[in-house]
N, CA, C and O atoms as a CHARMM CRD file, in Angstrom:
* protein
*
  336
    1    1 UNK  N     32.41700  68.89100  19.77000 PROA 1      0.00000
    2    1 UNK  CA    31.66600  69.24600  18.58300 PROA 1      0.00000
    3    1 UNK  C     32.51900  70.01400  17.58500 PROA 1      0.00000
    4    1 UNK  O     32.39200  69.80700  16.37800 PROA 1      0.00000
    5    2 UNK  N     33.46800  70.98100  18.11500 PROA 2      0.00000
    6    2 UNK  CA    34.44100  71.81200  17.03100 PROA 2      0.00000
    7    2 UNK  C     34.63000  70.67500  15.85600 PROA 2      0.00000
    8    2 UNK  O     34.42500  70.59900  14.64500 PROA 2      0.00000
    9    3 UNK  N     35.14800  69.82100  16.92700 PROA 3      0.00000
   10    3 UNK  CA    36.12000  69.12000  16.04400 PROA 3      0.00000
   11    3 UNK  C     35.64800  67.75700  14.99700 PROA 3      0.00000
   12    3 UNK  O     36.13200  66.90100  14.25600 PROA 3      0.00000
   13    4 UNK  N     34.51800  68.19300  15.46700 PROA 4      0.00000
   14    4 UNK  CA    33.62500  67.09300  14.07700 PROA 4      0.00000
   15    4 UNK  C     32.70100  68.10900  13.17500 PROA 4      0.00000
   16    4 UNK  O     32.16700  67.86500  12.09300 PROA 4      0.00000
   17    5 UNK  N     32.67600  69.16100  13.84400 PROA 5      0.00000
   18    5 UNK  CA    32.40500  70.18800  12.70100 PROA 5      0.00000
   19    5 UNK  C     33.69300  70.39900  11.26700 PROA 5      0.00000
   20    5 UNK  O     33.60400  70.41200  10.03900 PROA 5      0.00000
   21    6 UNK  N     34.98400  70.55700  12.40500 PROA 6      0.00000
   22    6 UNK  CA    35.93800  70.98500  11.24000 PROA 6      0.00000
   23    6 UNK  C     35.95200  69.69800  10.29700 PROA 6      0.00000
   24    6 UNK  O     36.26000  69.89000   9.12100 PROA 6      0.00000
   25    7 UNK  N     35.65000  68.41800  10.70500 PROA 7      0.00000
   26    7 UNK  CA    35.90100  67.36400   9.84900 PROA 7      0.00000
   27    7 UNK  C     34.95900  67.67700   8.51200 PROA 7      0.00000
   28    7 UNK  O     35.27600  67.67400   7.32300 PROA 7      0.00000
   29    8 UNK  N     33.50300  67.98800   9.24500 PROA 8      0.00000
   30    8 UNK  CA    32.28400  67.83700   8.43900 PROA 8      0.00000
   31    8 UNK  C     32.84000  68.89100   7.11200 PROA 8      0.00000
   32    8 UNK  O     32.65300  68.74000   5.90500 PROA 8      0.00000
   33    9 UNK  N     33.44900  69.79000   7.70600 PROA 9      0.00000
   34    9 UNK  CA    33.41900  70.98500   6.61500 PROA 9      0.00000
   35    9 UNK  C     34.85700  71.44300   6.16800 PROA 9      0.00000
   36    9 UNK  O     34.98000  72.61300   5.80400 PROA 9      0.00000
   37   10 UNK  N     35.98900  70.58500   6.16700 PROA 10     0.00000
   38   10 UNK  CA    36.83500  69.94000   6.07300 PROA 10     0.00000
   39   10 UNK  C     37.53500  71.28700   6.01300 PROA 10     0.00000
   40   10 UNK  O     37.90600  71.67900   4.90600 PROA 10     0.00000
   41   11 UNK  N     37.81200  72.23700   7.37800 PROA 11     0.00000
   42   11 UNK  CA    38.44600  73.54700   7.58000 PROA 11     0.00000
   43   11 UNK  C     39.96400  73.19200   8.42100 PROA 11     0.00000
   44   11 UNK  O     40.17400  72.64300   9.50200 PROA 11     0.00000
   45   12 UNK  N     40.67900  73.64600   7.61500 PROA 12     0.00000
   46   12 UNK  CA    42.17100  73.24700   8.26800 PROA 12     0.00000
   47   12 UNK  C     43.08700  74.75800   7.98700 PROA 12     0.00000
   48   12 UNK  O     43.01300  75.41500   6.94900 PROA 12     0.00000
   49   13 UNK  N     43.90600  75.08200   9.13400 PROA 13     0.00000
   50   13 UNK  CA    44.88100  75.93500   8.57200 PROA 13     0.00000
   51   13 UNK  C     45.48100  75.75800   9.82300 PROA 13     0.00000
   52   13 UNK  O     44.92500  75.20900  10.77400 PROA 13     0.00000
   53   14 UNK  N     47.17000  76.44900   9.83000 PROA 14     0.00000
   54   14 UNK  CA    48.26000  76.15800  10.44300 PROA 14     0.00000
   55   14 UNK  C     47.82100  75.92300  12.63400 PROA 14     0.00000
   56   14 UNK  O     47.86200  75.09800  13.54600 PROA 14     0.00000
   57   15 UNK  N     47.49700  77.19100  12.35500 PROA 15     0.00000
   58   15 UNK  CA    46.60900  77.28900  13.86300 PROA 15     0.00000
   59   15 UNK  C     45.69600  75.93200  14.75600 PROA 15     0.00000
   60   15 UNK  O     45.74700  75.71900  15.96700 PROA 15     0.00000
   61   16 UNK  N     44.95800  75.21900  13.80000 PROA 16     0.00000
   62   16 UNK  CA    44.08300  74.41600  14.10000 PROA 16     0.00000
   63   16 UNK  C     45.16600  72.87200  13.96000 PROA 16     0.00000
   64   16 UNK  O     45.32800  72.08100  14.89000 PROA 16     0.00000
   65   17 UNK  N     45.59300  72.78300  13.02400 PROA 17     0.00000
   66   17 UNK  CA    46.59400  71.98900  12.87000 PROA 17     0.00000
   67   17 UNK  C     47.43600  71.54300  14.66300 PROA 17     0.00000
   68   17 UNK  O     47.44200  70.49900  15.31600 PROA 17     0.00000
   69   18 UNK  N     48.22400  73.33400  14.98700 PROA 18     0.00000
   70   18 UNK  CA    48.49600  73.45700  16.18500 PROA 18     0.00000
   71   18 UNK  C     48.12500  72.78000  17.55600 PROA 18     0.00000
   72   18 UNK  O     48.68300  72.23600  18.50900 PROA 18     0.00000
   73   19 UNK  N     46.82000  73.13500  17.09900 PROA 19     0.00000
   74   19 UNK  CA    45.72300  73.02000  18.36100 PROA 19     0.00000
   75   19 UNK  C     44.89200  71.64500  18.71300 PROA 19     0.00000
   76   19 UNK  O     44.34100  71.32400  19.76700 PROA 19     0.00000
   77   20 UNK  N     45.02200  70.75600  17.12000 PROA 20     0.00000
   78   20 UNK  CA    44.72000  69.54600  17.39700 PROA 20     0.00000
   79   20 UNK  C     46.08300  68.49500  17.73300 PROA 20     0.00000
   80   20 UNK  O     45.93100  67.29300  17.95400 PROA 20     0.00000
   81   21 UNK  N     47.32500  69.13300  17.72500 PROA 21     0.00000
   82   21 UNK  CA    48.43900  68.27800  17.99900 PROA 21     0.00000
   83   21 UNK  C     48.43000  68.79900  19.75900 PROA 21     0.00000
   84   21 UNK  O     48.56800  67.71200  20.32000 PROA 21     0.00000
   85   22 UNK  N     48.38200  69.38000  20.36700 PROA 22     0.00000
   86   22 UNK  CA    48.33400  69.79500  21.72400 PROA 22     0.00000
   87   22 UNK  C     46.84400  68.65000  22.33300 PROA 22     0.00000
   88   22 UNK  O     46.98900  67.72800  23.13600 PROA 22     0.00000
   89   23 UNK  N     45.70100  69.00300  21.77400 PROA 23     0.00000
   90   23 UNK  CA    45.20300  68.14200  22.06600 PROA 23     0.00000
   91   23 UNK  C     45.18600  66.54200  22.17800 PROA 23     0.00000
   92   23 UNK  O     44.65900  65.85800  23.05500 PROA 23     0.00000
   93   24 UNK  N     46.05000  66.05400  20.82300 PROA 24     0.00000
   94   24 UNK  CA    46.34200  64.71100  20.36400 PROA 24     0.00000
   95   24 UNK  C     47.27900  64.29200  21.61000 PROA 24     0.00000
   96   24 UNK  O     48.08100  63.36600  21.49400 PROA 24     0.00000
   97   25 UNK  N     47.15100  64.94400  22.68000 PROA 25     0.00000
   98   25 UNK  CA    48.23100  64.53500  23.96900 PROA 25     0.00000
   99   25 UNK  C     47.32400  64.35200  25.24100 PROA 25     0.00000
  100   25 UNK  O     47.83900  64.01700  26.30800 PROA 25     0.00000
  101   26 UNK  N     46.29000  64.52100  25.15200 PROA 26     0.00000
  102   26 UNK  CA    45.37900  63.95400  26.14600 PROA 26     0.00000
  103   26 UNK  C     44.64700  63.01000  26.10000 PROA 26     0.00000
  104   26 UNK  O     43.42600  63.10700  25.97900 PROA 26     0.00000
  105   27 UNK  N     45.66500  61.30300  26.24400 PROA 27     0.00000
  106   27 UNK  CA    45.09000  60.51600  26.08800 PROA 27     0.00000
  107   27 UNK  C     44.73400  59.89300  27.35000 PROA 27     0.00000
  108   27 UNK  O     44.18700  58.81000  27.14100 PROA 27     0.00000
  109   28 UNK  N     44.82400  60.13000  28.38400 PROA 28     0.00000
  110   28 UNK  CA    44.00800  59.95700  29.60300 PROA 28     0.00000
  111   28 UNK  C     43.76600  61.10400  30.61000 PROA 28     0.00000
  112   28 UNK  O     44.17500  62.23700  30.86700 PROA 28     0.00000
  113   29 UNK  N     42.75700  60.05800  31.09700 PROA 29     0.00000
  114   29 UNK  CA    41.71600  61.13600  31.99700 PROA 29     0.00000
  115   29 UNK  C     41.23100  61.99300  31.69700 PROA 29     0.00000
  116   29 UNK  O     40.96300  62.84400  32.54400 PROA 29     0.00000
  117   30 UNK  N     40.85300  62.19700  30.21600 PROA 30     0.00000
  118   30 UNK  CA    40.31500  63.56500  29.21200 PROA 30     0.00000
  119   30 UNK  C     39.24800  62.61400  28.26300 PROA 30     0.00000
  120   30 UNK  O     39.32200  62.44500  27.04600 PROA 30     0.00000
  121   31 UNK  N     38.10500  61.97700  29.33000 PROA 31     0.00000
  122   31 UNK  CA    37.46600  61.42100  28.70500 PROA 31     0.00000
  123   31 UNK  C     36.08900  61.97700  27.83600 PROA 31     0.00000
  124   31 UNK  O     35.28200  62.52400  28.58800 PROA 31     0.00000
  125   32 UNK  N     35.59100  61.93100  26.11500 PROA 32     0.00000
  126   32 UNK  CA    35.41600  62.61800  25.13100 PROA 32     0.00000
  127   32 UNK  C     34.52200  61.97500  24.87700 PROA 32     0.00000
  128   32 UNK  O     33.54600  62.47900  25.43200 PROA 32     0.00000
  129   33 UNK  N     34.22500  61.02900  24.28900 PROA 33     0.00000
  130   33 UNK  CA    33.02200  59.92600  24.38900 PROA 33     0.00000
  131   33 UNK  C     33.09700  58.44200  23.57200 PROA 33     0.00000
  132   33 UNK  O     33.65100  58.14600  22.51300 PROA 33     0.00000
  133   34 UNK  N     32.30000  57.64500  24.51900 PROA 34     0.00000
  134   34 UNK  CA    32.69700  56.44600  24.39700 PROA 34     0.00000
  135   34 UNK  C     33.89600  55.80000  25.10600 PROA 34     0.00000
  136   34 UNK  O     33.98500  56.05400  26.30700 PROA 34     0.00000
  137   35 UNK  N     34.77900  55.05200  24.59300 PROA 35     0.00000
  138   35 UNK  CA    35.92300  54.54300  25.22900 PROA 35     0.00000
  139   35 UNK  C     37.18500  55.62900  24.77800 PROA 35     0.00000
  140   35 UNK  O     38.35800  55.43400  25.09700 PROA 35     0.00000
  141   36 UNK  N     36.71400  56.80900  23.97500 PROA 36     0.00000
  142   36 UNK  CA    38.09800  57.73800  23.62000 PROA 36     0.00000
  143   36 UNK  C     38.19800  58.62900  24.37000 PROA 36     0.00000
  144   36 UNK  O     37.27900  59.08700  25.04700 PROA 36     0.00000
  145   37 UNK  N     39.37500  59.01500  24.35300 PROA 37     0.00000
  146   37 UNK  CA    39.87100  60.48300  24.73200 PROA 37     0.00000
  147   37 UNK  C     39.91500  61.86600  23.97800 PROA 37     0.00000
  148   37 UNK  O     40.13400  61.90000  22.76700 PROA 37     0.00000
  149   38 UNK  N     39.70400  63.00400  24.71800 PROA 38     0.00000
  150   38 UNK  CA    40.39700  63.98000  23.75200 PROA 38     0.00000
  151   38 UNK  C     41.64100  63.80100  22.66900 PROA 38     0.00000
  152   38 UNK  O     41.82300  64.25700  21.54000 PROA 38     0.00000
  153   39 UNK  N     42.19900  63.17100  23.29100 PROA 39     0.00000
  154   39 UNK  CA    42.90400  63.02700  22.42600 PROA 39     0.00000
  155   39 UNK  C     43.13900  62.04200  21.03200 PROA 39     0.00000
  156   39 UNK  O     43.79900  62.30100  20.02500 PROA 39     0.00000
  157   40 UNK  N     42.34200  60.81000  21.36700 PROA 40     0.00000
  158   40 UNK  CA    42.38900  60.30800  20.03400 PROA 40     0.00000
  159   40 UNK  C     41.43800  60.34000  19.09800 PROA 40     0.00000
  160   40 UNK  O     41.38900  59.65800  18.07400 PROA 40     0.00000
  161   41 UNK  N     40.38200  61.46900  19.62400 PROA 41     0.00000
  162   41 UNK  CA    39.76900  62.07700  18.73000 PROA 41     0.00000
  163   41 UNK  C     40.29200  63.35000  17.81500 PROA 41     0.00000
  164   41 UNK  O     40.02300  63.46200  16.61900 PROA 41     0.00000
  165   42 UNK  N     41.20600  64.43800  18.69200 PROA 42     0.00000
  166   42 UNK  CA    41.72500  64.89000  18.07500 PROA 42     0.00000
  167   42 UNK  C     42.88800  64.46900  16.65200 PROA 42     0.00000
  168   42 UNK  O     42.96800  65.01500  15.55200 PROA 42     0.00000
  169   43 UNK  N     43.84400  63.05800  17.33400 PROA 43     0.00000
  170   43 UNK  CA    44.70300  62.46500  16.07700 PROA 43     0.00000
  171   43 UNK  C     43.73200  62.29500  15.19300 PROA 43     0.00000
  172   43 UNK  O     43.99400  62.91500  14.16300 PROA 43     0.00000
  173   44 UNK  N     42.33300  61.50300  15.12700 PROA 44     0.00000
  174   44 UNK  CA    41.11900  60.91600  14.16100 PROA 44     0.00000
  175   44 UNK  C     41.08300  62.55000  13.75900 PROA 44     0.00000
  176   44 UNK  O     41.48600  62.50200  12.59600 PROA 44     0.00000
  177   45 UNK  N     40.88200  63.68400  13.99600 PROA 45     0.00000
  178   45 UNK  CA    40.45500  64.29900  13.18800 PROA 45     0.00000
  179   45 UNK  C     41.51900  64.65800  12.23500 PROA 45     0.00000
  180   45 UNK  O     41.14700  64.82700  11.07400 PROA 45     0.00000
  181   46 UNK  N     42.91300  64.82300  12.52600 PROA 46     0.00000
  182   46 UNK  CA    43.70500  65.48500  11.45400 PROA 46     0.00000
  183   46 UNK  C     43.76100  64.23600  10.64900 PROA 46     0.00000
  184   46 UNK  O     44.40900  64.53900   9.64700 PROA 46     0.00000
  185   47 UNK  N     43.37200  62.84600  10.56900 PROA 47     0.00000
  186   47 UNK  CA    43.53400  61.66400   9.74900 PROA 47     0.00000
  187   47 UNK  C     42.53800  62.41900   8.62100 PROA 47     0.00000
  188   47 UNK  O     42.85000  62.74200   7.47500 PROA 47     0.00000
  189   48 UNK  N     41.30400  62.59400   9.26700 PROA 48     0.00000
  190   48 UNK  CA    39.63800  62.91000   7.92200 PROA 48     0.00000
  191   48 UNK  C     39.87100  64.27100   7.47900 PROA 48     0.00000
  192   48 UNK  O     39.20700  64.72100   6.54500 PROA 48     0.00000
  193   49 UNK  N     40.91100  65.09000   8.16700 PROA 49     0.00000
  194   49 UNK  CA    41.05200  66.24700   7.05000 PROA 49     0.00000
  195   49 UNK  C     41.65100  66.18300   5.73500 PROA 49     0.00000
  196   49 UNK  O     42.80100  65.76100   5.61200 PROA 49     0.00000
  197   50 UNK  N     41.03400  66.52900   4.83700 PROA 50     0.00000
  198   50 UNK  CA    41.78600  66.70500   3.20000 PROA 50     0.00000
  199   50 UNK  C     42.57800  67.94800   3.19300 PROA 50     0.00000
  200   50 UNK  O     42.19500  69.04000   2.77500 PROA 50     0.00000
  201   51 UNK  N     44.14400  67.55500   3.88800 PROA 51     0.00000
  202   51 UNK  CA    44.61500  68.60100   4.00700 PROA 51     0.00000
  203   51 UNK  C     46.25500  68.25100   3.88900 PROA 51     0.00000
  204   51 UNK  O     46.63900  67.65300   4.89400 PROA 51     0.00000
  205   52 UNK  N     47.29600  68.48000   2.91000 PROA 52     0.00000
  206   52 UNK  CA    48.37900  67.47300   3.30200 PROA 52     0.00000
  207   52 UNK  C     49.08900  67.49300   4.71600 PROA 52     0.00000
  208   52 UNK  O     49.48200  66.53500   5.38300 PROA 52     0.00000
  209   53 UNK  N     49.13600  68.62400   4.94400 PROA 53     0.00000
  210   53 UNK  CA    49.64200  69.03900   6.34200 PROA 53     0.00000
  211   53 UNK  C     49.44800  68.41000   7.42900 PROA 53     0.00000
  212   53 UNK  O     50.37000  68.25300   8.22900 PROA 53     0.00000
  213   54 UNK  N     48.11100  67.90000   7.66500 PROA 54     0.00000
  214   54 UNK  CA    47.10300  67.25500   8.44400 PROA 54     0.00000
  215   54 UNK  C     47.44100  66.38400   8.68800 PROA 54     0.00000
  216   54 UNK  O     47.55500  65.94500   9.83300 PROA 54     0.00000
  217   55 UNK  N     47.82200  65.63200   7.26300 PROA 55     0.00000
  218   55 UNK  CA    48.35800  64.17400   6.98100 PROA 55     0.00000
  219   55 UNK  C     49.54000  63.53400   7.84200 PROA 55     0.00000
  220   55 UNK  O     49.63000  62.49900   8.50300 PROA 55     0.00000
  221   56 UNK  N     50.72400  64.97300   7.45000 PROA 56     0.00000
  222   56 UNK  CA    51.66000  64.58500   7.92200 PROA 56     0.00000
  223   56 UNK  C     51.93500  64.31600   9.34300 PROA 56     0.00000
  224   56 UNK  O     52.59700  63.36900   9.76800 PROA 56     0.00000
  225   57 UNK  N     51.19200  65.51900  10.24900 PROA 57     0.00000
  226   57 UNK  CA    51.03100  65.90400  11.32700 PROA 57     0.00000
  227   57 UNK  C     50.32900  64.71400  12.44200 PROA 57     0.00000
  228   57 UNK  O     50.55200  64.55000  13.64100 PROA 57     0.00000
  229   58 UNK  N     49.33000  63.92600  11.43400 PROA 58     0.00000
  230   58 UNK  CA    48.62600  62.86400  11.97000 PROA 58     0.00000
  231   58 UNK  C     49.80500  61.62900  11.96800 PROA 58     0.00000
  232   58 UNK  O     50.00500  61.17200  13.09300 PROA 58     0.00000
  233   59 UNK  N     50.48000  61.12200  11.05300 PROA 59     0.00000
  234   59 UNK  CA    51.37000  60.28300  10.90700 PROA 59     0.00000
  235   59 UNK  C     52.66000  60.61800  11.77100 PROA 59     0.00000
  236   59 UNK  O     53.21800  59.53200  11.92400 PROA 59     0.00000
  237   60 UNK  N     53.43900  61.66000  12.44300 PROA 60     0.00000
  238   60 UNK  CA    53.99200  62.04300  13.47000 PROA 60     0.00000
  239   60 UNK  C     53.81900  61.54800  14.49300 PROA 60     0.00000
  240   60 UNK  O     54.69400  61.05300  15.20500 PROA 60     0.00000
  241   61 UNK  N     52.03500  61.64100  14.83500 PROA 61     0.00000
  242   61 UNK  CA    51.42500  61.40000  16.41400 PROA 61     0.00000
  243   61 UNK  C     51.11500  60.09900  16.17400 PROA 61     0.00000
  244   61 UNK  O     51.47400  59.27100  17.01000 PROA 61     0.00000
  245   62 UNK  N     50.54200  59.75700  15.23900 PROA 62     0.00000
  246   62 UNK  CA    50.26400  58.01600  15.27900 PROA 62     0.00000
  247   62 UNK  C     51.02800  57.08600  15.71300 PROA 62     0.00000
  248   62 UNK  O     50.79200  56.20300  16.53900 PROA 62     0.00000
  249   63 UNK  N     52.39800  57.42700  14.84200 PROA 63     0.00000
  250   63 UNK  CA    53.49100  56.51600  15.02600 PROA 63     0.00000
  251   63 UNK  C     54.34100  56.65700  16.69500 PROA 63     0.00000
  252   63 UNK  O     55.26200  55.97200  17.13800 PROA 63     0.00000
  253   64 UNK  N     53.87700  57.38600  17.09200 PROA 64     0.00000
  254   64 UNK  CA    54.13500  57.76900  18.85000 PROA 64     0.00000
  255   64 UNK  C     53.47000  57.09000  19.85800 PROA 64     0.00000
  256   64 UNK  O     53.99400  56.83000  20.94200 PROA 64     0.00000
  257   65 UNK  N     52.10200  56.73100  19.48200 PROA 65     0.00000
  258   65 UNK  CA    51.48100  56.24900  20.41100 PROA 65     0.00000
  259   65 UNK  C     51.45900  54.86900  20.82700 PROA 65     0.00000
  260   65 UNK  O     51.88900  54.10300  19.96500 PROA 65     0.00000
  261   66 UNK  N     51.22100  54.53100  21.50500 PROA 66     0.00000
  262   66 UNK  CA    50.92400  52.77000  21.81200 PROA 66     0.00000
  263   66 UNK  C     50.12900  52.38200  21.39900 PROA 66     0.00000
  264   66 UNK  O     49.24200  53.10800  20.95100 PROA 66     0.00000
  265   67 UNK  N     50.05200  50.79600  21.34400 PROA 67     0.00000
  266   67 UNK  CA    49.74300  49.89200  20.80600 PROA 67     0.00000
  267   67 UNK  C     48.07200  50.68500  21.02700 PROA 67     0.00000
  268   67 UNK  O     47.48800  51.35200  20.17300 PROA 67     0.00000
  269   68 UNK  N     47.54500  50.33700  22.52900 PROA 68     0.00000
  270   68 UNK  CA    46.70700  50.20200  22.72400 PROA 68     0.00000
  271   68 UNK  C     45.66400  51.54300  22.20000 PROA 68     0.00000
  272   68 UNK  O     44.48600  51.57500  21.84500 PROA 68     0.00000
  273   69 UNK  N     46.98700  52.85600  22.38500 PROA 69     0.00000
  274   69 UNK  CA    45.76600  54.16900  21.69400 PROA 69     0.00000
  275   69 UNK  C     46.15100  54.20500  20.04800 PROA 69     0.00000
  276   69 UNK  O     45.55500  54.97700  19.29700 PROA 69     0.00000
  277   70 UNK  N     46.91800  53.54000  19.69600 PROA 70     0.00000
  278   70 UNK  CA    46.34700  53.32400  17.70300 PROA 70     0.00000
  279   70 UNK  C     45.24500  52.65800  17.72900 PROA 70     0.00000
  280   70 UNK  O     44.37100  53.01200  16.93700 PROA 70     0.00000
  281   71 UNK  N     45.05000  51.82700  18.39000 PROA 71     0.00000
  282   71 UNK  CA    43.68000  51.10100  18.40700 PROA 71     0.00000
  283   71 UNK  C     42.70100  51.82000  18.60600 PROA 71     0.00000
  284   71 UNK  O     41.80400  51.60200  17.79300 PROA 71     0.00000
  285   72 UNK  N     42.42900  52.76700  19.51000 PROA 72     0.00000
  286   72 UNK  CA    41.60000  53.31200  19.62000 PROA 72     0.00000
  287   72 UNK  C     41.07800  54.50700  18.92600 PROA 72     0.00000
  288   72 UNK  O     39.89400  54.84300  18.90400 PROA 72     0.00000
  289   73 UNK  N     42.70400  55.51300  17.99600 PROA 73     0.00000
  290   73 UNK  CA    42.33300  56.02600  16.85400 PROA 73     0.00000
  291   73 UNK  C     41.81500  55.08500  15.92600 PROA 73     0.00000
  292   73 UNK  O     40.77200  55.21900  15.28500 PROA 73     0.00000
  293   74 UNK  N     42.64000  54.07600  15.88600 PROA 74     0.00000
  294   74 UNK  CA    41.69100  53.57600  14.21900 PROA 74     0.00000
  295   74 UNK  C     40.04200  52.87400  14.54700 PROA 74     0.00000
  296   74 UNK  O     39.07500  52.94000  13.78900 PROA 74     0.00000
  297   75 UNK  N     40.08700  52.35200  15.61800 PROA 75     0.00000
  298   75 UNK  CA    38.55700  52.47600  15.84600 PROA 75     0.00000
  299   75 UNK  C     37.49600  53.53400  15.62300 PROA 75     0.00000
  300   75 UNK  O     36.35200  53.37900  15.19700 PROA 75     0.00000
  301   76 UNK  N     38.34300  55.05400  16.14200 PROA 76     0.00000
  302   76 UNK  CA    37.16100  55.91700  15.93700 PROA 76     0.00000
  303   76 UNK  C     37.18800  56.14200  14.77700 PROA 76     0.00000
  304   76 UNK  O     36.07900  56.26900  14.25800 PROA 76     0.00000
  305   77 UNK  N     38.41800  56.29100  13.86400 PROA 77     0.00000
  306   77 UNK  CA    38.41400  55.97500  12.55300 PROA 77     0.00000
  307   77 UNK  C     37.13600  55.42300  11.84700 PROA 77     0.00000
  308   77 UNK  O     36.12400  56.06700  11.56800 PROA 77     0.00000
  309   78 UNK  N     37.44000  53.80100  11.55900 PROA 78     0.00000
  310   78 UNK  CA    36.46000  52.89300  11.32400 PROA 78     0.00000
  311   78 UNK  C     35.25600  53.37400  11.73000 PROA 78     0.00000
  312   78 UNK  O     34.35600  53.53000  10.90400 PROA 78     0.00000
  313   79 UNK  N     35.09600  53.64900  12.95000 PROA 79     0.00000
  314   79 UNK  CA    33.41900  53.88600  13.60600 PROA 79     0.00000
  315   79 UNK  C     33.06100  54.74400  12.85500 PROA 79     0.00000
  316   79 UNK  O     32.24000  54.22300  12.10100 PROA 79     0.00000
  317   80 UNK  N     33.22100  55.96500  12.56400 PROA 80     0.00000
  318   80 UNK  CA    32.71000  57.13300  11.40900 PROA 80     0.00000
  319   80 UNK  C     32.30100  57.53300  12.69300 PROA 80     0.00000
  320   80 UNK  O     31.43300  58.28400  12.24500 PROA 80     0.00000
  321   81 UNK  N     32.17100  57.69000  14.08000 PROA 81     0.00000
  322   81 UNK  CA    31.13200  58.31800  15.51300 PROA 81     0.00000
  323   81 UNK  C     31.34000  59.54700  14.90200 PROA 81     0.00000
  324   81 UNK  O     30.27400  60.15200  15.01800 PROA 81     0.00000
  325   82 UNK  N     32.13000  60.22500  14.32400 PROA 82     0.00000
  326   82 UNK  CA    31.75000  61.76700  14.41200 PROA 82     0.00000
  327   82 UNK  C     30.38800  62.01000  13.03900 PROA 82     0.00000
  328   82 UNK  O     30.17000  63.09700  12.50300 PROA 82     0.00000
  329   83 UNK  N     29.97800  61.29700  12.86200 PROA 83     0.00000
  330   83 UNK  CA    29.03100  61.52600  11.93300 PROA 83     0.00000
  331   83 UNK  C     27.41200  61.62300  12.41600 PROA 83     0.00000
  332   83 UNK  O     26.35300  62.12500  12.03800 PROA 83     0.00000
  333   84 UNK  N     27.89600  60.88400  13.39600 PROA 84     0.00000
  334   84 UNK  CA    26.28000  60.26100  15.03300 PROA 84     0.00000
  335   84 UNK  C     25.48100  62.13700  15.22300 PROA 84     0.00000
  336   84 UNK  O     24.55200  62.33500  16.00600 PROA 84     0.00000
């Protein structure tokens, strides 16, 4: 829930930034809901922050991951689920 709160209310600073790249590393067995993980909910959130930092930080971890978990960020992407 934090972390679709911070989306909703689009709160970013260096700390949280931090804390969603630590998370953006639990892409298994850290199951979050649906077919995602903690973790590619966390990358999805620094994508929906209006924040440049965010930006960059998200494009770092994206380009790291496999095939199969970009898919599953840009799904939760697309899905909008943190809005449910």
């Amino acid at each position: 829930m934090a972390m679709f709160k911070l989306i909703e209310r689009n709160y970013c600073d260096y700390r949280i930034l931090d804390r969603l790249a630590e998370l953006g590393e639990l892409l298994t067995d850290n199951k979050f809901i649906g077919p995602w993980q903690f973790g590619h909910v966390a990358i999805a959130t620094l994508f929906f922050l209006d924040n440049e930092d965010a930006k960059v930080k998200f494009n770092e971890l994206f380009e790291g991951l496999s095939d199969n978990d970009k898919f599953l960020v840009e799904n939760f992407i697309e899905s909008e689920s943190y809005k449910a």
